[in-house]
N, C-alpha and C positions, 0 to 999 in steps of 0.2 A: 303084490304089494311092493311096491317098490323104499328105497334109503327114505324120502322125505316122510310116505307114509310108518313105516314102523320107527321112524323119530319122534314122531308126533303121539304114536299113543304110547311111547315107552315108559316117559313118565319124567313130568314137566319140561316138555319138547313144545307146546304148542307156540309159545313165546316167541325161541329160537328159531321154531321151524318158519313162520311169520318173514324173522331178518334173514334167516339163508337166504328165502326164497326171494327177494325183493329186489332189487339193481337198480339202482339211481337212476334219474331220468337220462344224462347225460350218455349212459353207458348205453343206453338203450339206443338214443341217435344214433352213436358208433357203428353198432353193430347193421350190417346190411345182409341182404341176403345174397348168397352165394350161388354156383352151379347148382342147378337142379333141388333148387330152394332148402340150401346150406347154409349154414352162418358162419358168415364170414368173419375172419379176425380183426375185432376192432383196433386201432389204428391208434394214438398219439398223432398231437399234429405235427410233429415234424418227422412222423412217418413206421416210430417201429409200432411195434405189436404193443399192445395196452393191457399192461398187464396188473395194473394199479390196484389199489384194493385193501380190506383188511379179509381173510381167506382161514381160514380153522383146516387143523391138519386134524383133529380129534375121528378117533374111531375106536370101536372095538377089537378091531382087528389085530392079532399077535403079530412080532413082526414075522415071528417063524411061526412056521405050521406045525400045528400039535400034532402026536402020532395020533390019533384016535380021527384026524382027517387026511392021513397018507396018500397020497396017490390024489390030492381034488383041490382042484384049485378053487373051487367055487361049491354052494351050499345051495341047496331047495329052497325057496321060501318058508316053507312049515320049517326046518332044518334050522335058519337063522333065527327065527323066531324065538323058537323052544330055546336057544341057546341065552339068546339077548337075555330072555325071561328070568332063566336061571341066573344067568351071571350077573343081571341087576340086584335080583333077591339074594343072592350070598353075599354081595357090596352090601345090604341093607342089615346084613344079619353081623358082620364081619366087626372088629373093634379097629374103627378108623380113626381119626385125629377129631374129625369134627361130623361122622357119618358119612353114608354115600351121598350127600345135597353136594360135596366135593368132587363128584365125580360131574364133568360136562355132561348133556344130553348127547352131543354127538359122541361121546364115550359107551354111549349103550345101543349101538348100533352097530352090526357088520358091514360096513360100506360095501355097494356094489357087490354083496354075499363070499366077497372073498374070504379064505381063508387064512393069507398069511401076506407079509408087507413083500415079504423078498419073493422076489419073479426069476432070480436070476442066482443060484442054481435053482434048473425046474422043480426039486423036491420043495425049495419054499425054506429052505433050512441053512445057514450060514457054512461055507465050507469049512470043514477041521483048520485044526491048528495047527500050524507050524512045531510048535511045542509050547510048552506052558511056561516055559521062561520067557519066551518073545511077546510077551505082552507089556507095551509100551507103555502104558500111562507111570505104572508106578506108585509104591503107596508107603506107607508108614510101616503098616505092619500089624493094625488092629486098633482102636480108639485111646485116643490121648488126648488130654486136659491140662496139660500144662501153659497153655496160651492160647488165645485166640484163633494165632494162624496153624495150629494142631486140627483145627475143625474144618471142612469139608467147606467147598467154593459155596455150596449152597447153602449150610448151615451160616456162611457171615454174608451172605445176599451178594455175592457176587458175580456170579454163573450159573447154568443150570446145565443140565452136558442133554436133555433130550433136547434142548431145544437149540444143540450143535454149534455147529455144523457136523452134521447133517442134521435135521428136522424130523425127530421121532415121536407121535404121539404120547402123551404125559394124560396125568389123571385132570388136568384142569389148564386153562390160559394157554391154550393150542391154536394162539393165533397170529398172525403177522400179517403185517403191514407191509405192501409192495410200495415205492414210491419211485419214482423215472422223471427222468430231465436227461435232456441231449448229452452222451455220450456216457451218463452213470445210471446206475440202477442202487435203489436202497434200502434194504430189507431188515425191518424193526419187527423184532421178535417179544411177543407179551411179557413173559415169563422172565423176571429179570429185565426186563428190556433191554435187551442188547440190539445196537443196530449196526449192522454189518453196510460198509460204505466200498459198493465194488463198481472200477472204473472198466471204459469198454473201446479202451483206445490201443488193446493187443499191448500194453506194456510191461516188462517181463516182470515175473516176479519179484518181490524184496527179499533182499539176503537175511533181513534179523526175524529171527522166529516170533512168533504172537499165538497169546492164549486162542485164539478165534482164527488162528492160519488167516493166507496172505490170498485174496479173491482177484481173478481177473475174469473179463465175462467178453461174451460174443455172441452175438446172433447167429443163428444156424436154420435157416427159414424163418417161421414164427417162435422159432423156442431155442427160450433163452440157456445159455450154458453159461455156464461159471465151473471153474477151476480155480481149488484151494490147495495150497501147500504151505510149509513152514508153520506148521503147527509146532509149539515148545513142548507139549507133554501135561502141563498144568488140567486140561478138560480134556481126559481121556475118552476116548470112544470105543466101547467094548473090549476093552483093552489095549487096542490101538493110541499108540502118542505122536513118538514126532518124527515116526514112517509111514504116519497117514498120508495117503493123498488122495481126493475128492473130485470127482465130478457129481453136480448136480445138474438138472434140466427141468425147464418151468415152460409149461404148456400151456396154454389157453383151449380148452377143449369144447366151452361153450358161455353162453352167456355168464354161469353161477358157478363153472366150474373149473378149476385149475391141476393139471396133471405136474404133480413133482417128481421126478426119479431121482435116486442119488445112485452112483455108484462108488465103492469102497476100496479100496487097496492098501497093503500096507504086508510086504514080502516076509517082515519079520513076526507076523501075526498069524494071517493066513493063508493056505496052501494058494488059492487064485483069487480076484476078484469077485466081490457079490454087489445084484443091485435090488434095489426096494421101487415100489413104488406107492405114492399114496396121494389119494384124490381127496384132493382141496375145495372145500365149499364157499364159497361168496357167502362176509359177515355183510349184516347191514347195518351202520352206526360206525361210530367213532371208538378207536383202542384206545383206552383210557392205562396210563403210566401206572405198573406195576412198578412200586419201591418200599424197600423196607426203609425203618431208619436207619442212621450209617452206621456202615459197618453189623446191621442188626446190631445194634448195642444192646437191648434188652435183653435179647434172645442170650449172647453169650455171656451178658453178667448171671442170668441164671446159672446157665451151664456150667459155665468153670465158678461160678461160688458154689454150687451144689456137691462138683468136684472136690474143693476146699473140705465143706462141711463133712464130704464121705471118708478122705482123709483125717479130718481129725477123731473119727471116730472108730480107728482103727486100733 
């Protein structure tokens, strides 16, 4: 049984599984057949690799490997199965926001039976840390209500930090939008909608830091690389701020499918580099504009009035 069938019967997949599976007709022309009836990499017409699309990073998959799968990079069928099973029924049992109907379909899936996102250390586990002071993002110190900007990039609808840079599956809206035109590449991320505008004309980096670091991209055969640096600290990444520095790589590996790796650095974090990888499914339809209203104003007139009210009842 392979990813699209235990999608389908996991539980409200059949939909879904429908748009993964489908490719516009256009895409379909593109693609040719290859050496020894290969699929070859579709093409843009002025020549690079086509990599366009809306694409769901959504999985089951932890990024690190739990100890109770040490040593395996990969699960049985029966194995995945039993696990998916469980882990959607404890989402079902668990006190969520709004229940597991929160959690995507591709969320109850072990993609490709893997175990863990990171390939690189082979245990599947982030390497240690430098120490526990070298973690870059930086914080407050515990929750605070005295204004607005005391609350968290996600809480006033700003940012969301899985959906990065780097692109780490989330419980929902795990999807982006590829878009290409001669000499850029453009990647609009659901979740927040942030779209990251990265040019591919080898031009050096920018000196002034940005919440979303500074992308320059290059073709390297069919797959694409970007290099981000100049990150400010504000959307930390695992504790990494603004000694991140990123490589990612976007592959076309088939008709519906898109291979992402990212690799990670950042000297005052941890002891070497680590890289993840995570296979991307071809959406089918249009990504419709995640927005709160501004600034989430409702959200945070609750919050810090509630604040208020718990103060004066002190």
């Amino acid at each position: 049984m392979d990813d699209s069938t235990r999608l389908a019967t996991s539980g409200g997949g059949l939909d879904r599984l429908r748009r993964m599976l489908q490719i516009p007709g256009g895409l379909i022309v593109a693609f040719a057949l290859g050496p020894a009836g290969g699929v070859a990499q579709a093409r843009t017409s002025w020549g690079d690799p086509d990599l366009q699309g809306v694409w769901n990073y959504g999985t089951m998959t932890p990024l690190e490997r739990p100890a109770q799968w040490a040593g395996r990079e990969v699960l049985t069928e029966a194995e995945a199965r039993d696990y998916e099973q469980r882990t959607v029924a404890r989402r079902a049992e668990g006190l969520q926001t709004a229940g597991p109907d929160w959690w995507e379909p591709e969320n109850n899936v072990l993609r490709n039976l893997r175990t863990s996102l990171i390939i690189d250390p082979p245990d599947g586990r982030m390497p240690p840390l430098v120490d526990a002071g070298g973690r870059g993002g930086g914080g407050r110190g515990g929750p605070r209500y005295d204004n607005a900007e005391d609350l968290s990039l996600q809480d006033r609808c700003i940012a969301w930090p899985s959906t990065g840079p780097p692109m780490v599956p989330t419980v929902y809206n795990n999807n982006v939008l590829v878009v290409q035109a001669p000499g850029w590449v453009v990647l609009v991320t659901e979740m927040i909608h942030n779209a990251r505008v990265v040019p591919l004309d080898g031009r050096p980096h920018a000196s002034t830091p940005s919440m979303h670091g500074d992308p320059t991209g290059r073709w390297e055969g069919d797959t694409l690389v970007i290099e981000s640096t100049g990150f400010d600290g504000r959307l930390p990444f695992r504790g990494s701020g603004r000694g991140l520095q990123l490589v990612e790589r976007f592959t076309r590996t088939s008709e519906g499918t898109l291979e992402y790796r990212f690799t990670v650095e950042d000297r005052t974090v941890w002891t070497r580099p680590w890289t993840a990888r995570v296979d991307m499914a071809r959406s089918q339809g249009l990504m419709y504009e995640f927005a709160c209203h501004e600034g989430n104003e409702r959200s945070m007139t609750g919050i810090l009035g509630g604040a208020r009210y718990e103060e004066g009842r002190r």
